[in-house]
N, C-alpha and C positions, 0 to 999 in steps of 0.2 A: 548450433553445431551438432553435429551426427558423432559420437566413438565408433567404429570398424573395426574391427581383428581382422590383425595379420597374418596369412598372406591375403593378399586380395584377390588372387589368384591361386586358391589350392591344388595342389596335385603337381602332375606335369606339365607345368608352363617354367622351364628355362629362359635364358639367356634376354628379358623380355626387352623391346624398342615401341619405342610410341612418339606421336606424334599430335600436334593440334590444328584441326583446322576450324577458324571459326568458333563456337561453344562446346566444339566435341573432342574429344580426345580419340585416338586409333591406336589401337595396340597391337603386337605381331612378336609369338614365343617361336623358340625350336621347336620343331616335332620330330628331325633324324631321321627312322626307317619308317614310318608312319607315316599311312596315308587317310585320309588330303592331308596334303599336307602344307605348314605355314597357318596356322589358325588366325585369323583376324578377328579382333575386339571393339569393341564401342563403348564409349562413356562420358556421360557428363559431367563428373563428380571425381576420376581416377582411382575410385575405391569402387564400384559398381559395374563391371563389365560384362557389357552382352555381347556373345557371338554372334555373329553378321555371315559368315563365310571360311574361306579360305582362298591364299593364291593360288594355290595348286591343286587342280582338282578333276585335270583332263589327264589322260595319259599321253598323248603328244605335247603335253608341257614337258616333262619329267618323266625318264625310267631308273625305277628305283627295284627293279626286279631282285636284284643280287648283291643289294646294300644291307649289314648286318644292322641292325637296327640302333645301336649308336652311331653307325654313321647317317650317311643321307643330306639330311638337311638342316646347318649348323646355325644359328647365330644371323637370322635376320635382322638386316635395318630399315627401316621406315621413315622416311620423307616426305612435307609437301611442300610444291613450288609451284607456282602461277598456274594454280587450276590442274593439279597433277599427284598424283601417288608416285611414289618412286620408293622398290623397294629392292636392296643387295643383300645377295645370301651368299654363304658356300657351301658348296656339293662338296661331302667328306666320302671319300674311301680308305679301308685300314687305318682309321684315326688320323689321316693325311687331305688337308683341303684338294682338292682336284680339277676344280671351277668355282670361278665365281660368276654368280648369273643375275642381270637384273630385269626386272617385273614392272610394268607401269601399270596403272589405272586411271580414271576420271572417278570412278564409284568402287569407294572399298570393299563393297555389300556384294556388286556386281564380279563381273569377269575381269580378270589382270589378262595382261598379256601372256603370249608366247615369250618365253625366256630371251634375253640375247646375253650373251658370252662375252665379258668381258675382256678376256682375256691377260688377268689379273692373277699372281699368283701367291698365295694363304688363305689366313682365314680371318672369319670375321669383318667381313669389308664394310663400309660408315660411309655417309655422304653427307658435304656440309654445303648448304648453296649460301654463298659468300653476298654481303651487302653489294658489292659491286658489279654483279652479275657474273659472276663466275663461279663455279664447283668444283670441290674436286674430294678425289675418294681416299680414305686410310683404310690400312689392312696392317694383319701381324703376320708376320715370317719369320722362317729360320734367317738366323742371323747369317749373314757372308760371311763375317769374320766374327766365328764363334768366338775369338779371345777376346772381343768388347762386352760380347751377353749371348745368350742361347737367342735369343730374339729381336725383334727389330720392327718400328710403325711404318710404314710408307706413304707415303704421299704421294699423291700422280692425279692432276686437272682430269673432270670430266665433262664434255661437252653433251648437255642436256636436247640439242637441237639433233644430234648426229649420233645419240646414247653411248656414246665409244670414249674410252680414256684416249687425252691428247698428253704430248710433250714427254716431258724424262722423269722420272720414278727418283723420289728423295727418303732418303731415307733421315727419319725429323726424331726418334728418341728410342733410346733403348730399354726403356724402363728404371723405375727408381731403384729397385734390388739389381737390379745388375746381374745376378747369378740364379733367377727366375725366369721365366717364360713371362713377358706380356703379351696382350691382349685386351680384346672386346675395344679398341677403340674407337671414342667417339669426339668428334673435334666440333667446337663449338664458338661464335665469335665472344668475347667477350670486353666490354667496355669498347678501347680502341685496339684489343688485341684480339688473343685464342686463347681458350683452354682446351685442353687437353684430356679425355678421361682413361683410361686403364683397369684394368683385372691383373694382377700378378697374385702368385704365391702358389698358382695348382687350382682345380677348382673344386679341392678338397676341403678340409677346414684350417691351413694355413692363406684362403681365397681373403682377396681384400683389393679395394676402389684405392687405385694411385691415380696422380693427377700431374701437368707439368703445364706450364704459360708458357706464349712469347708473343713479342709483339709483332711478327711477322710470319703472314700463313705457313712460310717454307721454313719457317727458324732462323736461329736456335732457342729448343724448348730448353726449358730450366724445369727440374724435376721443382715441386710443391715442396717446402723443409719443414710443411707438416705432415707429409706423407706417413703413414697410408693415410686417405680422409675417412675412411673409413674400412673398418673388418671387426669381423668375434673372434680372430684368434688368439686374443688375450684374455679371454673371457674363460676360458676353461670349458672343460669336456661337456658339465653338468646344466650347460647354459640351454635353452632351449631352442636357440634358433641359429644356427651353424651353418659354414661354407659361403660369408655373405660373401657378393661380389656384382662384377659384371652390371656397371651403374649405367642410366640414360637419362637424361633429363627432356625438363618440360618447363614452359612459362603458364600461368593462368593469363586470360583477360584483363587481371586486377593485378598482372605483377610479380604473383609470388612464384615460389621455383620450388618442384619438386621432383623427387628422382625415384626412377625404381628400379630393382635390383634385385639379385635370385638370390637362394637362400634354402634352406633344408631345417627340417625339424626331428633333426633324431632322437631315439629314444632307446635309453641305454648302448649308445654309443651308435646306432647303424639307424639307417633310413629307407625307409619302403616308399613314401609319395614321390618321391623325386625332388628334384629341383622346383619350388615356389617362386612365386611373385609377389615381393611385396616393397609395400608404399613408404617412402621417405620421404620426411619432409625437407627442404635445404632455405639457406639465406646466405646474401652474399656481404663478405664486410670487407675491411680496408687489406684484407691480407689475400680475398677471392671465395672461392666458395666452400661452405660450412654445408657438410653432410649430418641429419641427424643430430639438430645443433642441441645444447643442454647436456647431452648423455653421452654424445659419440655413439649409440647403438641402434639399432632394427627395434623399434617399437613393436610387441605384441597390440597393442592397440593405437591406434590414431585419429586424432581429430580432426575431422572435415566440416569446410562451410555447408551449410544445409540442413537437411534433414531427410535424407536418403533411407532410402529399407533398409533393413537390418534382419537376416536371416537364421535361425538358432540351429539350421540343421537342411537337410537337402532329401528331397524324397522324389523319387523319378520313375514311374512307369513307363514299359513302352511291349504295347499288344501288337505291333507289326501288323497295322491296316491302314497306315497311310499308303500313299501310291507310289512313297521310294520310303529311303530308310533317314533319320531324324541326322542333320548336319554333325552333330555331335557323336557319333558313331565311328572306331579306328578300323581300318584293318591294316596287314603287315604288306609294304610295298607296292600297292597298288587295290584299286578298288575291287572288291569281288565282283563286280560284274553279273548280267540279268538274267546267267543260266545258271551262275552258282547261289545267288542268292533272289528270290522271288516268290511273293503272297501265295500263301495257301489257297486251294482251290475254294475251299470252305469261306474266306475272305479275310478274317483276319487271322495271324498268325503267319511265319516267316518261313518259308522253304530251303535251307542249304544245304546244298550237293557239297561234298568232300572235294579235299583237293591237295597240295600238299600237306605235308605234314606240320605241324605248331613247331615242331623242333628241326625242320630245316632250315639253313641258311639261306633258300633264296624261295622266289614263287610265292603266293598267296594263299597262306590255308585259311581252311572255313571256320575263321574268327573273326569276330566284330568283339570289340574291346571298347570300354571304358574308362577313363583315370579315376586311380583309387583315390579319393582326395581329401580324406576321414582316417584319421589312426582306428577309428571305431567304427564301423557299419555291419548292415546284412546283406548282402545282394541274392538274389536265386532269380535263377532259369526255370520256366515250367514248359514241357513236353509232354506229348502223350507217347507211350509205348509203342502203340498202331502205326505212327507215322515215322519209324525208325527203319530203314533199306540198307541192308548191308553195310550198316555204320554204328557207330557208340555216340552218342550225343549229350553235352551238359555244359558245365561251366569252367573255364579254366581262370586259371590268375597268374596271370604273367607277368616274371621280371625282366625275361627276354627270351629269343627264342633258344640257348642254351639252359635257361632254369626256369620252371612254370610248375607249377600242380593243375592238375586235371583231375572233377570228379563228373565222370561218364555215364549214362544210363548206357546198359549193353543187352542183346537178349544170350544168354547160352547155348551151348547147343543140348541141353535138356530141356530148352522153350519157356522156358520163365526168364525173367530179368533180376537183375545186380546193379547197385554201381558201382563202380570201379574207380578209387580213389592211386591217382600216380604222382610221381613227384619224376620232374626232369632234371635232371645236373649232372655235373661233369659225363656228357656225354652216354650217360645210361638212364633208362625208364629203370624204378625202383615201384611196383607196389605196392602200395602201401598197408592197404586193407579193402572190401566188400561188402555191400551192406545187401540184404538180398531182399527183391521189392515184392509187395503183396501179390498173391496171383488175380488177377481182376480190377487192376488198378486201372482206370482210365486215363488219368493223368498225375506226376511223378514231377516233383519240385526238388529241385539241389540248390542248395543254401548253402554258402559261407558265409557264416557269423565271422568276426574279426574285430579286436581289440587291439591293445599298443604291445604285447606279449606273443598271439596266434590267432592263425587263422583255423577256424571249425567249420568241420564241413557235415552237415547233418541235410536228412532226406525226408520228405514228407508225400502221402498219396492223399487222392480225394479219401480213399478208406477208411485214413488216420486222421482228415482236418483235424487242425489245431494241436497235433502234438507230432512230434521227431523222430523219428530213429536217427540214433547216433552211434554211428561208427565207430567213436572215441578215439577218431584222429585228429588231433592238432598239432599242425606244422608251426613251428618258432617263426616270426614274422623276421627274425634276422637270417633268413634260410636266403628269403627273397628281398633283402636286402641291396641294398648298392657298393657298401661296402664286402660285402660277400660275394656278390654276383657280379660284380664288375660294370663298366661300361657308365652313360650319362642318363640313363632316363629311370621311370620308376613304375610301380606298379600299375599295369591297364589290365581288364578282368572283364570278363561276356562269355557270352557262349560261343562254343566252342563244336564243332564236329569232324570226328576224325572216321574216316572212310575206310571199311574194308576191300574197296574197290573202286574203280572210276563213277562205279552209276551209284556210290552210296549217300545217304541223304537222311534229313531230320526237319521234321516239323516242330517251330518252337514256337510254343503259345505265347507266353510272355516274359518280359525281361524287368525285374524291382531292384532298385538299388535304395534302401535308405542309410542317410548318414548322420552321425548325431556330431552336432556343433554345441559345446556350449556356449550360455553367453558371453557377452564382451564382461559381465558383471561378476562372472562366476571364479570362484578357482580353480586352478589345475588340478582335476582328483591327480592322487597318485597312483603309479602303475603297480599293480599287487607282485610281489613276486616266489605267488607260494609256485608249489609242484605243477607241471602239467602230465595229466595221466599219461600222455601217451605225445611225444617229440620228435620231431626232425631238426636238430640245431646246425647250422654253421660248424 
């Protein structure tokens, strides 16, 4: 047996669905305004996930041009059936479902299809291919008749042969709270009947897995009267793993049943990674199904058959001399593209021309992001000077595109370089401070160090190898929070180039991210909380 810490998926991986086919498991999170987007998973084990791809990843799939970055692309699910991927999302606008679209494949790793339209209306849509050859899809809506509940599951047959919803729309439960929003559901056969799964409470930290049977696909569901099956909202503030919800299940080979589910790890009340993924165990008794049996909670740690790697920390270079850019690479709405982002002449090293801006609502600026997935890491950007054209170039840290820091290398118009440390929110650039760079520098490192308290941003030249300038800014990590900042996703962080003009542009040598994990053996240090010299708070 292997121990894992949880999440099994750190950073931004929401609303997770998986599936099995054969010895492998496939997994598929939210990703919203992020492109590619729909990230796809693999794993043998359910605690061990390697990316393969994504569904979306043409821009005649998907235009997400002028989708604010919590909306886009909500809550996929994942199916397989006679030699087939099948996967339903919905396209969110203004926090409002707007399509539901679905994706096939043969090869997860490989190409999905062109979308086709359901023409289905909410969110969160499910697909359950029934023992008797038939499917059919659940989604959550506004209620009709808001004086039963604000929400409502539906139900409506899908014919796999002709991908189109057939017959008339049921409506099979309103959720166990009644005066909540449900969601996320996923229907699933069970013994000689159905289960039913659920999200209600918000998917804040009153978030919690409700569940309802019946013996007949079209109903009527009987809410579970041990409802919730599971939540931490009774847990208290101080717990460390918040907002669970949003459950999926899975069989093993051998039987057993396990579920996963998002989840948050705040600290001191607010959370910077986003929404997590992480691993539950379940078992079924005479009453149905038992989440997180023993404790009723999200295990920080779990044990898995095997003896799978075990990782203490995450260290990722990347010098930009492959011959595209590494699958795991975000940008905002669509891909940059081979004139905005392309190999240094020299060969290695990444070329981005400018383009919108990081704080507009729509268009693609010249960012490539990463998920923060460490309460603690360092990440920096290395440039040279030389290869900066009527642009400011460095690293930002983004928690959307209305709240980000940016620290930029710039030249002045006195011809020596600065950088320029900015913080975005409510609608205004605030600078922060400058740190002004050697004259003779050939290359120029911007570093965010960052713990569970602030992010630091300090600057290093060849000049100086081995020691900092520091600017003595540290922004309060609850600045760029979720609860501060609004919306569903969380910290993603790269370089960044902002353009004083159409033709401006930045050569960026390298991109480091290390992140320290402790072990599964270790305790939680506690988080200090003397002075920080210099603040941005919420």
């Amino acid at each position: 047996m292997t121990l894992v810490r949880n999440p099994v998926l750190p950073g931004l991986h929401p609303d997770p669905s998986l599936c099995r086919h054969g010895d492998e498991y496939f997994l598929v999170v939210s990703s919203f305004g992020y492109w590619p987007a729909i990230p796809v998973f693999r794993s043998t084990d359910l605690a061990h996930w390697t990316p393969i791809g994504h569904v979306v990843d043409r821009v005649e799939q998907l235009d997400l041009h002028d989708a604010d970055l919590s909306d886009g692309v909500w809550a996929p699910t994942i199916r397989f059936h006679d030699g087939e991927f099948f996967l339903v999302v919905t396209i969110a606008k203004q926090r409002t479902g707007e399509r539901t679209l679905l994706f096939t494949t043969t090869d997860p790793a490989g190409d999905w299809s062109d979308p086709i339209d359901l023409d289905a209306t909410g969110i969160d849509p499910s697909l359950l291919f029934d023992d008797d050859g038939r499917a059919w899809l659940t989604l959550s809506r506004d209620a009709e008749n808001p004086e039963l509940g604000p929400a409502e599951i539906t139900l409506q047959e899908f014919d796999p042969r002709s991908r189109r919803l057939v017959g008339d729309v049921t409506v099979i439960w309103r959720g166990f709270a009644r005066d909540t929003w449900v969601e996320a559901p996923h229907l699933y056969r069970s013994g000689n009947g159905y289960l039913l799964l659920g999200a209600e409470g918000g998917t804040e930290r009153n978030h919690a897995v409700t569940a309802a049977v019946s013996e007949h696909i079209e109903g009527p569901y009987r809410s579970d009267p041990r409802n919730p099956l599971l939540t931490h909202r009774h847990l208290g503030a101080a717990h460390p793993i918040q907002n669970v919800g949003h459950a999926d299940l899975v069989d093993t080979p051998s039987g057993e049943t396990w579920a996963l589910v998002l989840g948050t790890r705040p600290v001191h009340g607010h959370h910077v990674l986003g929404r997590e993924t992480f691993l539950v165990p379940a078992v079924w008794d005479m009453q149905g199904l038992v989440l997180a049996p023993g404790d009723g909670q999200v295990p920080d740690r779990v044990e898995i058959p095997g003896s799978g790697p075990t990782s203490p920390g995450t260290l990722h270079t990347d010098r930009f001399d492959g011959d595209s850019l590494a699958a795991d690479w975000l940008s905002l709405r669509g891909p940059l593209g081979e004139r905005a982002a392309t190999r240094a002449r020299s060969g290695a090293g990444l070329r981005l021309r400018s383009s919108s801006e990081l704080g507009a609502v729509d268009g693609t600026p010249a960012f490539l992001g990463r998920r923060q997935q460490h309460h603690r890491f360092s990440a920096a950007v290395t440039l040279r000077p030389d290869g900066l054209v009527d642009a400011a170039a460095g690293i930002a840290v983004v928690q959307s595109e209305h709240r980000f820091v940016s620290a930029l290398l710039e030249q002045r118009t006195t011809g020596d370089f600065q950088v320029r440390v900015t913080l975005r929110a409510d609608g205004e650039n605030r600078v922060l401070g400058a740190e002004p760079v050697p004259q003779g520098a050939s290359w120029v490192r911007l570093v965010v160090d960052a713990d569970e308290r602030a992010y630091r941003i300090a600057v290093e030249t060849d000049l100086d190898a081995g020691t900092r300038a520091d600017p003595g800014i540290a922004i309060d990590t609850r600045l760029l929070s979720t609860e501060s900042g609004g919306g569903f996703v969380g910290v993603v962080l790269g370089p960044y180039v902002e353009g004083r003009g159409s033709a401006g542009a930045a050569v960026l040598e390298q991109f480091d991210y290390r992140g320290v994990e402790r072990s599964c053996d270790d305790d939680d240090a506690a988080v200090s909380d003397g002075e920080l010299r210099y603040s941005v708070a919420p």
